[in-house]
C-alpha positions as CSV (number, residue, x, y, z in Angstrom):
1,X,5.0,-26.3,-20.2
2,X,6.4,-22.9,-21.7
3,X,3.0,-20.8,-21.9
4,X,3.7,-16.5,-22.9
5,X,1.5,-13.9,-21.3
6,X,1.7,-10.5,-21.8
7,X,-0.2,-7.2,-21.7
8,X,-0.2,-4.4,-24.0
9,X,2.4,-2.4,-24.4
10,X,4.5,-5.5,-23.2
11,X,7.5,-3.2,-22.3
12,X,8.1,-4.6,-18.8
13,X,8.8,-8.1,-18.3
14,X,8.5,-10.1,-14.9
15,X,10.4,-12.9,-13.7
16,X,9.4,-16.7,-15.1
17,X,7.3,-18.4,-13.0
18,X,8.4,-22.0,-12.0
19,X,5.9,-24.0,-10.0
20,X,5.3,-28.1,-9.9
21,X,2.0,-27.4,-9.3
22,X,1.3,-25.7,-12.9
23,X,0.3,-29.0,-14.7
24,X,-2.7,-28.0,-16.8
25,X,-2.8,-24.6,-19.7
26,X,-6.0,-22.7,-17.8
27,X,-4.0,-23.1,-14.6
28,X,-0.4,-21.8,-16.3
29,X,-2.8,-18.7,-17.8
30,X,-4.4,-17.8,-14.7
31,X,-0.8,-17.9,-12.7
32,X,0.7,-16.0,-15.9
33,X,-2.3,-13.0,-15.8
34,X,-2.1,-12.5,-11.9
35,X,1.7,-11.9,-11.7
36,X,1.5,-9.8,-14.8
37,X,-1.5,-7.8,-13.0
38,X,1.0,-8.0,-9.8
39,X,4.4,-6.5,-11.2
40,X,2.9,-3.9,-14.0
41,X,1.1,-1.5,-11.5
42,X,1.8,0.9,-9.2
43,X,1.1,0.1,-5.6
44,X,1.2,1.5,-2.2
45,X,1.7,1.0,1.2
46,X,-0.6,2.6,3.5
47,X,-0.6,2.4,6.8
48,X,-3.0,3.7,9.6
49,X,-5.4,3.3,12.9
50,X,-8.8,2.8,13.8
51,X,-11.4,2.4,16.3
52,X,-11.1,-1.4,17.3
53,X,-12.3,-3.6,14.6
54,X,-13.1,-7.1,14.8
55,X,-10.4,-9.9,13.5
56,X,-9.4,-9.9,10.0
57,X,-7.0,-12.3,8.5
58,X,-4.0,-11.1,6.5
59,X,-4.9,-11.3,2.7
60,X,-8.4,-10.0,2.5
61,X,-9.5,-7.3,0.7
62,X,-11.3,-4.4,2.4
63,X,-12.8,-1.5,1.5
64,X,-11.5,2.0,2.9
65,X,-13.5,5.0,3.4
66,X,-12.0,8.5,3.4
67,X,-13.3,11.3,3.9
68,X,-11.8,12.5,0.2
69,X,-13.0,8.8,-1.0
70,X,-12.4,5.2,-1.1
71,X,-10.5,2.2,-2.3
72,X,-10.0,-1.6,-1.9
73,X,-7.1,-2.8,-1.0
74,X,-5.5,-6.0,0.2
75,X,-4.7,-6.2,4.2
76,X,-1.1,-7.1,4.9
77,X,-0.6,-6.6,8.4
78,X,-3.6,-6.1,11.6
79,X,-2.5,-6.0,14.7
80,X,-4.8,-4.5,18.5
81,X,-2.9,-1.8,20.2
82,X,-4.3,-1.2,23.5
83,X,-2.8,1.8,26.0
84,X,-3.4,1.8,29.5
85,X,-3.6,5.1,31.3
86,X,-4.0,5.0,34.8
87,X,-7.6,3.0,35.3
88,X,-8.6,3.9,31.8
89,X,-8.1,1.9,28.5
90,X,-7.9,2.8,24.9
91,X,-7.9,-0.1,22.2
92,X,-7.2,0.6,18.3
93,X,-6.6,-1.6,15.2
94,X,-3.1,-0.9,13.2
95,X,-3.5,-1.6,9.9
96,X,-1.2,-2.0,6.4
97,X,-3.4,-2.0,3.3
98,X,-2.1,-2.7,-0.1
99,X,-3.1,-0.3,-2.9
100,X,-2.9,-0.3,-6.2
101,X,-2.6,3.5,-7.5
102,X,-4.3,5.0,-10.7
């Protein structure tokens, strides 16, 4: 299945996608838009901490609140960093979020 999509201006082109599990044309399209959407913007790695939050699994999207605004973003990396002074204890969440800029 050989199935062309593109986005106007169409001046950058992404690698071809090559999957057995393409089999049907919606399924080709939807694969097709989302690496389009992927390659042609802008995006940025942000990193940061925070009070402890609860769990959250790689991949979601989030919403992020600054004091200058907010954005969504997809979470690539959480990790619990806890420091231990003495008979006190701070714990934080480090975070990675995945922006697109505009």
């Amino acid at each position: 299945m050989k199935i062309i999509v593109e986005r106007i201006p169409a001046d950058k082109w992404g690698p071809n996608v090559v999957d057995p599990l393409l089999v049907t044309e919606p399924v080709a399209l939807a694969r097709g838009t989302r690496e389009v959407d992927y390659h042609s913007t802008n995006r940025s790695l942000e990193n940061g901490n925070c009070i402890l939050l609860p769990y959250m699994a790689s991949g979601s999207l989030i919403n992020v609140t600054e004091a200058n605004g907010s954005y969504r973003g997809k979470l690539k990396k959480y990790s619990v960093t806890i420091d231990v002074s003495g008979r006190t204890f701070t714990a934080t969440s480090a975070v990675e979020i995945e922006r697109e800029m505009v």
